[in-house]
GUTIZA-331093 format. One record per residue (C-alpha): residue in one letter; y, z, x. Coordinates in pm, 1 decimal, padded with zeros to 6 digits, always signed. Layout:
N
+---------+----------+----------+----------+
| residuo |       yy |       zz |       xx |
+---------+----------+----------+----------+
|       A |        Y |        Z |        X |
...
+---------+----------+----------+----------+
END
This chain:
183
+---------+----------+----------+----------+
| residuo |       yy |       zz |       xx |
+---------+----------+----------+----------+
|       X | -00568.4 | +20411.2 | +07510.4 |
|       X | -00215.2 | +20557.8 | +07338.4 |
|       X | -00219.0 | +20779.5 | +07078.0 |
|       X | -00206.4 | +20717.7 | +06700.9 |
|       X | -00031.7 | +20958.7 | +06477.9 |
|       X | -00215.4 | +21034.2 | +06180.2 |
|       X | +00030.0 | +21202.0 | +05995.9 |
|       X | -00140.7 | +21370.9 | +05705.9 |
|       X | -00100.7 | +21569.8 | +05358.4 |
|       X | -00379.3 | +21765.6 | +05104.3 |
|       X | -00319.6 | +21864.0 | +04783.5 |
|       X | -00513.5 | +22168.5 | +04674.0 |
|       X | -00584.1 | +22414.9 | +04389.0 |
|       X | -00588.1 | +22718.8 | +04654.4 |
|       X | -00504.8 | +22847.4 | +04942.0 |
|       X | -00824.3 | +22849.7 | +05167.3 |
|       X | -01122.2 | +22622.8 | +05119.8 |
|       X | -01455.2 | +22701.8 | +05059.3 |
|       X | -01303.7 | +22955.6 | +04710.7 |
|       X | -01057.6 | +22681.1 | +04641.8 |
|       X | -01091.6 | +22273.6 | +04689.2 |
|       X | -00893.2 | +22003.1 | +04831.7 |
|       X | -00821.1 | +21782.2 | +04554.4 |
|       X | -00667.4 | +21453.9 | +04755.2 |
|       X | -00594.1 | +21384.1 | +05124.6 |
|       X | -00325.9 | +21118.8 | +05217.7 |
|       X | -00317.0 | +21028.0 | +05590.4 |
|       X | -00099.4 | +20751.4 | +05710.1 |
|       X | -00148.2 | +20622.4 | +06103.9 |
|       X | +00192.4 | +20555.2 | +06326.6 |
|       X | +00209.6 | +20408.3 | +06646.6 |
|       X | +00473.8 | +20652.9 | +06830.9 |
|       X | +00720.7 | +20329.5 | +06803.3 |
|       X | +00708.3 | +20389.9 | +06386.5 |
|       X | +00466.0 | +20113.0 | +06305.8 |
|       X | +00297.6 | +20238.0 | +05992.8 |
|       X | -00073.0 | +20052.9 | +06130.6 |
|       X | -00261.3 | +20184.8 | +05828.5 |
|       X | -00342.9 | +20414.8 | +05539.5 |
|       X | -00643.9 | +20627.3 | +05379.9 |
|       X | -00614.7 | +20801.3 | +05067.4 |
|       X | -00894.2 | +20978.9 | +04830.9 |
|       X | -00912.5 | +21192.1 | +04558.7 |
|       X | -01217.4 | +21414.6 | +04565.5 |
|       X | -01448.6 | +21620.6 | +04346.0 |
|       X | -01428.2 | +22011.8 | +04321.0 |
|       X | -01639.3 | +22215.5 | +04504.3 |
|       X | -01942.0 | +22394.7 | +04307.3 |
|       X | -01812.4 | +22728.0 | +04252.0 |
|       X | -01453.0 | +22699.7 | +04357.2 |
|       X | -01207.8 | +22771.1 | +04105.4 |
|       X | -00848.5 | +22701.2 | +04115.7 |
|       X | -00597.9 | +23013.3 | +04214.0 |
|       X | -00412.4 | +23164.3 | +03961.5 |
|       X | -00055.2 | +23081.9 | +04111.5 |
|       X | -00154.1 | +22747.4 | +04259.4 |
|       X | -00276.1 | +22630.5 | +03867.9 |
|       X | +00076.5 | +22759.3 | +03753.5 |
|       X | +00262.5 | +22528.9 | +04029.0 |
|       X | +00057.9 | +22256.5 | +03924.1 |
|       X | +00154.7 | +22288.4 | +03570.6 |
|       X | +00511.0 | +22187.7 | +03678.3 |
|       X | +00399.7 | +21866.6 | +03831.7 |
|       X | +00202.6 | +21676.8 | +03578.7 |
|       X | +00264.1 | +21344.7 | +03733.0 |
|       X | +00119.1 | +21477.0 | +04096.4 |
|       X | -00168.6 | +21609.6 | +03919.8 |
|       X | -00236.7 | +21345.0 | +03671.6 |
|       X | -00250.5 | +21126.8 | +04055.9 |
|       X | -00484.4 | +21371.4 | +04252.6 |
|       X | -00741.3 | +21337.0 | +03916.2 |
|       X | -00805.6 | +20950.5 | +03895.7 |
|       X | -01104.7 | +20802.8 | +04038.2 |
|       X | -01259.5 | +21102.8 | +04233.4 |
|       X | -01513.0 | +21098.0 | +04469.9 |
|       X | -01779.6 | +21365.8 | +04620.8 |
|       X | -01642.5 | +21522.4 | +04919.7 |
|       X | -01977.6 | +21397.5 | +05118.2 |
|       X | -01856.8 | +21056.7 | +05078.5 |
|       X | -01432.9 | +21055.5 | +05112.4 |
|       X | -01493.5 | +21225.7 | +05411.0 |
|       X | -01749.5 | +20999.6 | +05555.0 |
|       X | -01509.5 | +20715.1 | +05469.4 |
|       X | -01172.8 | +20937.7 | +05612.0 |
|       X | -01364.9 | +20971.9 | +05956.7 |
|       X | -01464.7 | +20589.0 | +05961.4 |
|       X | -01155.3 | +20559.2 | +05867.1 |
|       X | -00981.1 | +20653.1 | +06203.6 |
|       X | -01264.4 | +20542.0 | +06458.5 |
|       X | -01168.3 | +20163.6 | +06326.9 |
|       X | -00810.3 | +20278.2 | +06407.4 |
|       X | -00694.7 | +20163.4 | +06818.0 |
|       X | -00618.4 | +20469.5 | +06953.0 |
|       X | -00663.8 | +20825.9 | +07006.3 |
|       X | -00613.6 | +21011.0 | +06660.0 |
|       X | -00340.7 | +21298.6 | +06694.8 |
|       X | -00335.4 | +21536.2 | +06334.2 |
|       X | +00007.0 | +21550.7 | +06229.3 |
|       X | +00152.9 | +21734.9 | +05924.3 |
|       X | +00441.9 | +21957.4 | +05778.7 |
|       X | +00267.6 | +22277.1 | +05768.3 |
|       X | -00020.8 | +22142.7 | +05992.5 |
|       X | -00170.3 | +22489.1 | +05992.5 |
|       X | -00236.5 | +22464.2 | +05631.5 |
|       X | -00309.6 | +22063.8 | +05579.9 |
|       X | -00561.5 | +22102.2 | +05939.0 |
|       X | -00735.9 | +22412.1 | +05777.4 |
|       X | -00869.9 | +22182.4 | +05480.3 |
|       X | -00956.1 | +21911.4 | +05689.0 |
|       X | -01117.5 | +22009.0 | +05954.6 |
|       X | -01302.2 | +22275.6 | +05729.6 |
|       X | -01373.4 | +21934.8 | +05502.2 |
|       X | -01479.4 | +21749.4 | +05796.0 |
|       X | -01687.8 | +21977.5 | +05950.1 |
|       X | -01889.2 | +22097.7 | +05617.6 |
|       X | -01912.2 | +21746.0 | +05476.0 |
|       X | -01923.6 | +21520.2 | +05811.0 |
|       X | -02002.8 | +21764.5 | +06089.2 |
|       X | -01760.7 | +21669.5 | +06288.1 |
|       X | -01404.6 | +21629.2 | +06353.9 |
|       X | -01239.1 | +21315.6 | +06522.6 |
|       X | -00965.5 | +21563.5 | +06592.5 |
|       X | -01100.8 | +21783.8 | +06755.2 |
|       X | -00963.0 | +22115.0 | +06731.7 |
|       X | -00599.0 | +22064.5 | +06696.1 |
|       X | -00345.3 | +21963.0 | +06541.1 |
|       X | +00007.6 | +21856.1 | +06585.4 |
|       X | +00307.6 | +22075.7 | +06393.2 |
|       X | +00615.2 | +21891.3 | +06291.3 |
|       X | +00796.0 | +22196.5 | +06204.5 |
|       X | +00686.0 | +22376.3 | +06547.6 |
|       X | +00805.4 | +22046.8 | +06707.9 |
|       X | +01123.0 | +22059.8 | +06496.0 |
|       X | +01167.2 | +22423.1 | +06599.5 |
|       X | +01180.7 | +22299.4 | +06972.7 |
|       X | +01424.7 | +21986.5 | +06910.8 |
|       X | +01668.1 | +22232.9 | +06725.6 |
|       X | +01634.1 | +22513.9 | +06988.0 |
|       X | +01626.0 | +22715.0 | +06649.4 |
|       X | +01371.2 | +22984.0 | +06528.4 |
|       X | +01042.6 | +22866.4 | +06371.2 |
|       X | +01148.0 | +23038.8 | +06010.5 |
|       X | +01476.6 | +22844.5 | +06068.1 |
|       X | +01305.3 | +22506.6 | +06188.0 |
|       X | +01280.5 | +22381.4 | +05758.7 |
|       X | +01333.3 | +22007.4 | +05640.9 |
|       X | +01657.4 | +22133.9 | +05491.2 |
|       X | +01779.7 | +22267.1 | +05817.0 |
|       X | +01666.4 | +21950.2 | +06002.9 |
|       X | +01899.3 | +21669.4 | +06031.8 |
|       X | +01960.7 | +21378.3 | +05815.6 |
|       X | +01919.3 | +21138.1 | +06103.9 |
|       X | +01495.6 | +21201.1 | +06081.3 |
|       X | +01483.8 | +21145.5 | +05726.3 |
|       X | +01427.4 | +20736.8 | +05607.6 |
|       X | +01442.4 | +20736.2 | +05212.0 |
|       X | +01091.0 | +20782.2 | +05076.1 |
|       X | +00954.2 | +20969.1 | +04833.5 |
|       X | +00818.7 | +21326.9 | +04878.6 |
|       X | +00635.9 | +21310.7 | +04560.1 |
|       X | +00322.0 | +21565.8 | +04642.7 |
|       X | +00108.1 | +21247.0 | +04614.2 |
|       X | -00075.9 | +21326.1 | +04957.7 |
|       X | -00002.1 | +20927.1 | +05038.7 |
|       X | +00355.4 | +20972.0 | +04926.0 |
|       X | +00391.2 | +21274.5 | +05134.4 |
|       X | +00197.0 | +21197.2 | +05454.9 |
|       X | +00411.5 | +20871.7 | +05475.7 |
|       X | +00750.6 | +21043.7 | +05435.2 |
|       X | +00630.0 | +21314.4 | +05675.7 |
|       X | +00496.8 | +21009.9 | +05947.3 |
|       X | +00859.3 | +20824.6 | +05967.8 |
|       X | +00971.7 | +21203.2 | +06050.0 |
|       X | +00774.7 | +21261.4 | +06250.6 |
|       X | +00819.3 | +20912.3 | +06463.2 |
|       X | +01213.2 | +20964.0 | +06380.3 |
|       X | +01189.5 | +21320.5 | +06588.2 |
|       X | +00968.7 | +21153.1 | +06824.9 |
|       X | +01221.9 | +20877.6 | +06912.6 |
|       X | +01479.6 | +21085.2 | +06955.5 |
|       X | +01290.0 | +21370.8 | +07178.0 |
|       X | +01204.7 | +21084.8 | +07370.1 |
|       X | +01508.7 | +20937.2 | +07397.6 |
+---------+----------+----------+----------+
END
């Protein structure tokens, strides 16, 4: 069974969960030949008790349009996360995590997963684009940024910090470094 990239992005009011809640998760599924198969998005409920961090509610109050986004229609985190992990079993392949920091974006998910669903379809890992963009370039990790990557992995979508926005952009990336490590 190949793989099936599911490149994904969470918006949060925090830094860790559990204090702090994921607010929307965008993941969008690539075959490793760029076929965008299929895409989950859901904006969920705060935690009872969390509250929102200080400099994470400032950052948010310069993006009123990504916020506004992340606020319509919310669900309980019992049942988004139900429907995420559904989600990728009706996908054909073996789910592969991908994200731009993955060690942040895998943190809430898996914690997510595991505290809502008791389980992860993942596993317990996760695939970094920037670590894999720090190979590529033959760079340092601190060095391996979007800005320092090449134009040539970019296609022209949105990075909008809409989680579907963002995992999509961050997928063709992703499939664009692929190619070409392949290649």
């Amino acid at each position: 069974m190949p793989e099936i990239y599911i490149s994904t992005d969470v918006e949060t009011d925090g830094p860790i969960p559990g204090p702090h809640s994921m607010l929307s998760i965008g993941s969008a599924a690539y075959t490793s030949e760029k076929v965008l198969v299929s895409t989950f998005s859901a904006n969920l409920e705060t935690l009872p008790g969390a509250q929102a961090h200080p400099k994470t509610a400032e950052w948010w109050a310069t993006q009123p349009e990504a916020w506004a986004a992340c606020r319509k229609d919310l669900e309980p985190p019992e049942q988004a996360m139900t429907r995420y992990v559904n989600w990728i079993r009706s996908l054909e392949g073996k789910p592969v995590f991908v994200a731009y920091p993955a060690g942040f974006d895998f943190l809430f998910v898996y914690w997510y997963l595991i505290r809502f669903v008791g389980e992860s379809p993942f596993s317990h890992s996760a695939l970094d684009i920037k670590s894999f963009a720090m190979a590529m370039l033959k760079s340092d990790y601190r060095q391996s940024t979007k800005r320092n990557m090449p134009k040539r992995w970019f296609d022209p979508l949105p990075h909008s910090h809409v989680a579907l926005d963002d995992a999509i952009e961050q997928g063709a990336l992703f499939c664009n470094m692929l190619k070409e490590n392949r290649s």
